[in-house]
N, C-alpha and C positions, 0 to 999 in steps of 0.2 A: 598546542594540544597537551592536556594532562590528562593522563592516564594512573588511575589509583585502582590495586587489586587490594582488598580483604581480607580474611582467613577469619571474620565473624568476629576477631579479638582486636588488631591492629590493622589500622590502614596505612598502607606502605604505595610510595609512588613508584611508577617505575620509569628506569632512566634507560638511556641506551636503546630505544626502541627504535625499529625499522620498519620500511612497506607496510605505512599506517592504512589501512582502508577500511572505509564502514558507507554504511548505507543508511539513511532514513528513508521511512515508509511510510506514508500517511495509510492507506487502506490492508493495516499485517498487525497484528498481534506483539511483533515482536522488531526492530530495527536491530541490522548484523555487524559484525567489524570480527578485525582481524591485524594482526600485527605482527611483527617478526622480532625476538629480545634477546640479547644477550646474557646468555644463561651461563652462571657461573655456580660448578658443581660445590664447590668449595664455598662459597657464600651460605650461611646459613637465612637471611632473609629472603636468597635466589630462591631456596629449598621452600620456605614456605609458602612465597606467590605464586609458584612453578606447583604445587602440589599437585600431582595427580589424581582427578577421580574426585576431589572435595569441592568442584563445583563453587571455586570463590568467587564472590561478586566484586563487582568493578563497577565503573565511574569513570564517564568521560566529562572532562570539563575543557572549553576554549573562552577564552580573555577574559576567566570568570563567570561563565552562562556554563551552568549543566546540560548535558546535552542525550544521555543516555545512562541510566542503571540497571544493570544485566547482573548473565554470570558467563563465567569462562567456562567453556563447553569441552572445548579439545584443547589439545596438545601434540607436538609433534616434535623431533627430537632429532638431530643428524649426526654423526661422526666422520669426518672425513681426516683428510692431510690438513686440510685447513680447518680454521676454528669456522664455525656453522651457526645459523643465529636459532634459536628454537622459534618453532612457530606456534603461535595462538588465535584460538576463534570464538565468535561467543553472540549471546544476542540480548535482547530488551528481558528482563525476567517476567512478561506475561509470554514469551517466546515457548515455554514449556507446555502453553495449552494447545501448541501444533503437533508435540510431540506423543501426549497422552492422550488416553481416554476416561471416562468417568470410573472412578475408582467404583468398587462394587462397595464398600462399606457407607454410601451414601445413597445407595439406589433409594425406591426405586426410580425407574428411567422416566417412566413417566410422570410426569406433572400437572395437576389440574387445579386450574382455578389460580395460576399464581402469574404476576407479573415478570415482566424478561429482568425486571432489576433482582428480583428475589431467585430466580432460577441461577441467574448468572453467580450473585455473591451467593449459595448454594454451592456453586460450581467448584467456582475459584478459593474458597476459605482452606480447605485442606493444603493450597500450596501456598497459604499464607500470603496473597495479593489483595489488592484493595479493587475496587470498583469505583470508578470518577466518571460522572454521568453529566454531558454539558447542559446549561439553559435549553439549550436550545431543540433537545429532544427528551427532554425531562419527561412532558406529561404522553409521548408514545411508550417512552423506558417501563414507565409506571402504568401503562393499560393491561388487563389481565389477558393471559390466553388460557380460551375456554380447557384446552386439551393441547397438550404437545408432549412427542416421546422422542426419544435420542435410541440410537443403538448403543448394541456394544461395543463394537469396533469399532463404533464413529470418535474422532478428537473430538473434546471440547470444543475447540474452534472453529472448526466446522459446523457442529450442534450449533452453538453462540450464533455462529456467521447464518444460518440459513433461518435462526429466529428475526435477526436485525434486518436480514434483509425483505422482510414479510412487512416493514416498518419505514424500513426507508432510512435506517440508521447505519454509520460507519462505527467497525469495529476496530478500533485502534488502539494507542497505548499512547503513555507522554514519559517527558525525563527523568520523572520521576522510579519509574517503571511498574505504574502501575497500569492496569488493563482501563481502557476509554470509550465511552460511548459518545459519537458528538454526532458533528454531518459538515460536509466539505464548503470549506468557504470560498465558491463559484462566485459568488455576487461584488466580490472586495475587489478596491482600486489592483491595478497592478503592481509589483512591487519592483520590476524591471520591464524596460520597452524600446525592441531594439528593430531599427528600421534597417535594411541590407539594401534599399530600394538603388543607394549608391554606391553600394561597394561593401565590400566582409569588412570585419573587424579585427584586426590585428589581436594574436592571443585566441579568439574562439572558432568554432568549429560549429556549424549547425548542419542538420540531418533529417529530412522527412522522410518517411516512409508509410505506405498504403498497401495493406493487405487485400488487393480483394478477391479472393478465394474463399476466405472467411467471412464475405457478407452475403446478403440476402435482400434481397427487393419487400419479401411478403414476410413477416413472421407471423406466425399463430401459434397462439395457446391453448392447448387444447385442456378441460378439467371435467374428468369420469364424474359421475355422480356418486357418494359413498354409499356404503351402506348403512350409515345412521342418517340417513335421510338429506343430505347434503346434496345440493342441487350439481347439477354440468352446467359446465361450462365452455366461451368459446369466444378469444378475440384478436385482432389479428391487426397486426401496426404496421407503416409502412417506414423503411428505411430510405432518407432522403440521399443519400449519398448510393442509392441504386437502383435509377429512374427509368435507365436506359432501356436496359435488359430484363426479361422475367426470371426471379433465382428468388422460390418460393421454400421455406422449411416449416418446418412444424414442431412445437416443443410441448411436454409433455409436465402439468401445471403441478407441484408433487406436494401442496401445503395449501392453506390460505382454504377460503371459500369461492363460488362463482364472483363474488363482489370484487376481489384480489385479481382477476384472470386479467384485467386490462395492465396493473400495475405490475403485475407478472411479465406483460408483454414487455413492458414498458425497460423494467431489467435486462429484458434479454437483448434490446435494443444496446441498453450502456455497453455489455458485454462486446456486439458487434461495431459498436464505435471506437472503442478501443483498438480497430486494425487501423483508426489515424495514429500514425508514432511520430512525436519530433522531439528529440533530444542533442540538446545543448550544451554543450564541453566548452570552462571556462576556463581560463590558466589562475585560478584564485578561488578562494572559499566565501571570501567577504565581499559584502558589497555594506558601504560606509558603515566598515569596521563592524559589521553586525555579520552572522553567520547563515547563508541562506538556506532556510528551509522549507518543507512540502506544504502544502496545500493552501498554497498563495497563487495568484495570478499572474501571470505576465503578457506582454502582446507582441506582436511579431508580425513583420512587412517583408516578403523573401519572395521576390518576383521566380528566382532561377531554383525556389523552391514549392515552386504553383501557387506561391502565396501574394497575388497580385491585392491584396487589401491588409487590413490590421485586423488579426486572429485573433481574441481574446484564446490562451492556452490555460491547462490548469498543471500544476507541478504536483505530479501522485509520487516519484521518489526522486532523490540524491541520492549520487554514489560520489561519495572524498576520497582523495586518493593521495599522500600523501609521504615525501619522505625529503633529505637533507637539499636536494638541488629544486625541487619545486612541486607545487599542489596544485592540484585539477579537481573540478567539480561536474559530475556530469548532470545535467538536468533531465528527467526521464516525463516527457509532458504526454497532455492529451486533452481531446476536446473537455468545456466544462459538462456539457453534457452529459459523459458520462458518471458523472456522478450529481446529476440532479433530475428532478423533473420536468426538466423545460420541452417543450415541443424543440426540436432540433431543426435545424435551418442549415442546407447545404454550404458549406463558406465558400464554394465554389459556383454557386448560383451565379447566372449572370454573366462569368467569365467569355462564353462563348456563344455569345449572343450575336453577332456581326453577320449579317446575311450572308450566303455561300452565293458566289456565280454558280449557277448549275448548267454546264454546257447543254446546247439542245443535239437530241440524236437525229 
C-alpha cells in the first residue's frame, strides 16, 4: 500500500506507517481510513504532511490501482516515555457532504423544474467536486422534479440521498474522489464462491447473523393527500422472511406522489432486509493479485450457518486491516435484494418442509 499526503504544492509519500485501516463503501458518500505514522518533530517534510487544520489530501494506491482520494480530517498526537506513533484519519473527499449543509449563499432551498443532476452539481460546485453519473441511471439522473425543498439543517447528503432514493439510484463516490451516481450490480457473475458444505477454510472466519426484532410481516405506506391537490395514498408489502408470525408496522410516505407509495414500500422492505448480516474475514486483501472490492457478488453454501443452499450475497463494504505481521479483509454482505427491485424470495424457503409425526392425545 502507498500512501501520498499533499499540501496542494508537493506530493510527499509517507513512510513508516502503522495500523493501516480503511474501509470501502459502496452505498456512503465518502470511504474512511486511518493510520498510525511516525512523526518526526524535527523533519521539516513531517511538519508539512502532519500540518494541522490544512485539511491535506491524499491518495491511496496498491500494486498501482488507485484506490481512494480524500483529505486528512484529524490528527492525534501522544507523548509518552516511549516514542508514540501519531495518529490519522480521513475520508473520500465527497465525505464532506455528510458533514455540511447547504451553504446559504446559493439558496434558495427550493427547486423547481430542475433535474437531480442539476440540483446535485448546484450542490456540490462550491466544495469543488465533480459529479459522475453512470449509463446506467443517466436518463432517471436527468428526469426533472416538479418541486423539491431541502432544509436548513438538513446535510447535503441526506437532501442528495432522500432525492435518489425517489429514483432508485445509489449515491456513492469512486477513486477518484469524486461524488457518483450509479445502481448496484446484483445481476453480475460472482467474483468469489465458497462452499463450507465440507469443512471451514483454513485462514477465514464466516459469520451470519439475523435480526428479527427489526422485521415486520406487513409494511405499509401510508401517503396524506397535500394540499396542492396531490392524491393519498396506501400500499402495503409483505416481508417473506416473516411468514410465521403477525408483526405489522406502518410508515409514513414523506416525498413522491400516490404513484411512488408502492416503491416507497418497496425501500422500506430493502431497509428490513438488511437484519440478514454475513460477513466474511479473509486473512488477505487480494484475490488473483487484484484487490477486492464492494458491490460484486459472491455465493455461499454454510449448512452450520442455516445456509443449506448456494446464496447469491451482495458485498455493500470492506473493511482492510492492515500492518507489518499480516492483513485481513473483512467482507460486510447482504441480500441482493436489498438493493434492487426484485420481488424477494425467502432463501430459507423449503428448508423445513419434512412432515412432523404429530403424536395423537
Amino acid at each position: 500500500m502507498i500512501l501520498k499526503i499533499t499540501d496542494r504544492f508537493e506530493n510527499r509519500q509517507i513512510e513508516f506507517f502503522n495500523n493501516f485501516n480503511f474501509t470501502l463503501q459502496h452505498d456512503s458518500v465518502g470511504s474512511t481510513f486511518s493510520f498510525d505514522f511516525f512523526f518526526d518533530p524535527d523533519n521539516p517534510d513531517h511538519k508539512e504532511l502532519a500540518c494541522v487544520s490544512h485539511y491535506h489530501e491524499c491518495t491511496m494506491e496498491d500494486n498501482g490501482e488507485l484506490l481512494l482520494t480524500g483529505f486528512i480530517i484529524s490528527q492525534g498526537f501522544e507523548v509518552r516515555e516511549n516514542k508514540q506513533l501519531a495518529k490519522f484519519s480521513g475520508y473520500s473527499k465527497p465525505g464532506v457532504l455528510e458533514d455540511c449543509q447547504i451553504p446559504p449563499d446559493i439558496y434558495p432551498l427550493q427547486s423547481d423544474g430542475l433535474t437531480l443532476r442539476q440540483i446535485a452539481e448546484k450542490l456540490i460546485r462550491p466544495f469543488k467536486l465533480k459529479l459522475i453519473v453512470d449509463d446506467s441511471v443517466a436518463a432517471r439522473v436527468d428526469k426533472v422534479f416538479p418541486k423539491s425543498t431541502a432544509s436548513e439543517t438538513q446535510t447535503i447528503k441526506d437532501y442528495l440521498h432522500g432525492l435518489c432514493k425517489q429514483k432508485n439510484i445509489v449515491i456513492s463516490h469512486d477513486e477518484k474522489g469524486n461524488l457518483l451516481f450509479t445502481e448496484s450490480k446484483t445481476k453480475q457473475a460472482p467474483i468469489l464462491e465458497f462452499d463450507l458444505s465440507t469443512g471451514s477454510i483454513p485462514g477465514m472466519k464466516f459469520n451470519f447473523d439475523f435480526n428479527g426484532q427489526a422485521m415486520h410481516s406487513h409494511i405499509t405506506l401510508q401517503k396524506q393527500a397535500s394540499s396542492e391537490g396531490g392524491n393519498a395514498g396506501e400500499y402495503t408489502i409483505r416481508n417473506p422472511y416473516v411468514l410465521v408470525v403477525y408483526r405489522p408496522c406502518v410508515r409514513t410516505q414523506s416525498s413522491g406522489d400516490d404513484n411512488d407509495t408502492s416503491l416507497a414500500a418497496r425501500r422500506e422492505l430493502s431497509k428490513e432486509l438488511e437484519n440478514l448480516k454475513w460477513t466474511i474475514e479473509m486473512d488477505r486483501w487480494h484475490v488473483d493479485e487484484k484487490i477486492v472490492k464492494p458491490n460484486n457478488i459472491i455465493t455461499l453454501i454454510s449448512p452450520e450457518l442455516y445456509g443449506y443452499v448456494k446464496v447469491r450475497l451482495f458485498i455493500k463494504s470492506i473493511n482492510f486491516v492492515g500492518d507489518p505481521s499480516k492483513q485481513t479483509a473483512t467482507l460486510n454482505c447482504v441480500l441482493p435484494e436489498v438493493f434492487d427491485n426484485e420481488i424477494p424470495v425467502s432463501i430459507f424457503k423449503g428448508i423445513n418442509t419434512v412432515p412432523r409425526h404429530v403424536p395423537s392425545i
